[in-house]
C-alpha positions, 0 to 999 in steps of 0.5 A, a space after each residue: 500500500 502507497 504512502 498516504 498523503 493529506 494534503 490541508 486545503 482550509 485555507 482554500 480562500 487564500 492567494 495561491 491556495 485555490 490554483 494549488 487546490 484545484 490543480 491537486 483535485 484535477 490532476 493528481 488526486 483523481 489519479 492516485 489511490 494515496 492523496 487525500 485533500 482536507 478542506 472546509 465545506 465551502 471549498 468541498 463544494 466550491 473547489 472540488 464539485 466533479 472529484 472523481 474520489 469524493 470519498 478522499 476529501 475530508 471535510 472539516 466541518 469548521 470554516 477555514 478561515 477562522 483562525 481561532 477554530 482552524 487552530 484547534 482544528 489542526 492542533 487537536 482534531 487532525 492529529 486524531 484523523 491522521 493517525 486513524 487513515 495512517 498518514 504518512 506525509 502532511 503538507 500545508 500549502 503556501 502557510 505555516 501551521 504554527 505548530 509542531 507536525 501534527 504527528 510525529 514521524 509525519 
């Protein structure tokens, strides 16, 4: 079984991110079994409305561009969800989470 790879699109609404976001939902998550997208309800279904694999996307059922609660989100929640899917890679585009991995090993 391939790593599996969580890649953190709450911040979606940002700069870059929608480019980024898009680009990973089009090309590379339709085509590989072990990428997996985190994002917030608005971006799912704005971002991602014809992903071949809805069942990678994670919602995070919080709106990302709470700062308060996407900390919280990201420090207490994600560990949670990355360890039961067996992540072994996190990456955040374009941002700094503000804290350690959210795993360690990841």
């Amino acid at each position: 079984m391939a790593e599996r790879v969580f890649i953190d699109l709450l911040r979606w609404g940002v700069g870059g991110t929608q480019t980024y976001a898009r680009t990973v939902a089009n090309r590379l998550h339709a085509r590989h079994e072990n990428i997996w997208l985190v994002c917030d309800e608005p971006g799912r279904l704005a971002l991602f409305p014809g992903v071949d694999r809805p069942e990678r996307v994670v919602c995070a059922g919080i709106d990302g561009r709470d700062l308060l609660r996407r900390y919280w989100y990201q420090r207490h929640t994600l560990p949670k969800l990355l360890r039961e899917l067996g992540a072994a890679t996190y990456f955040v585009p374009g941002e700094s989470t503000g804290f350690p991995t959210p795993l360690p090993g990841i």
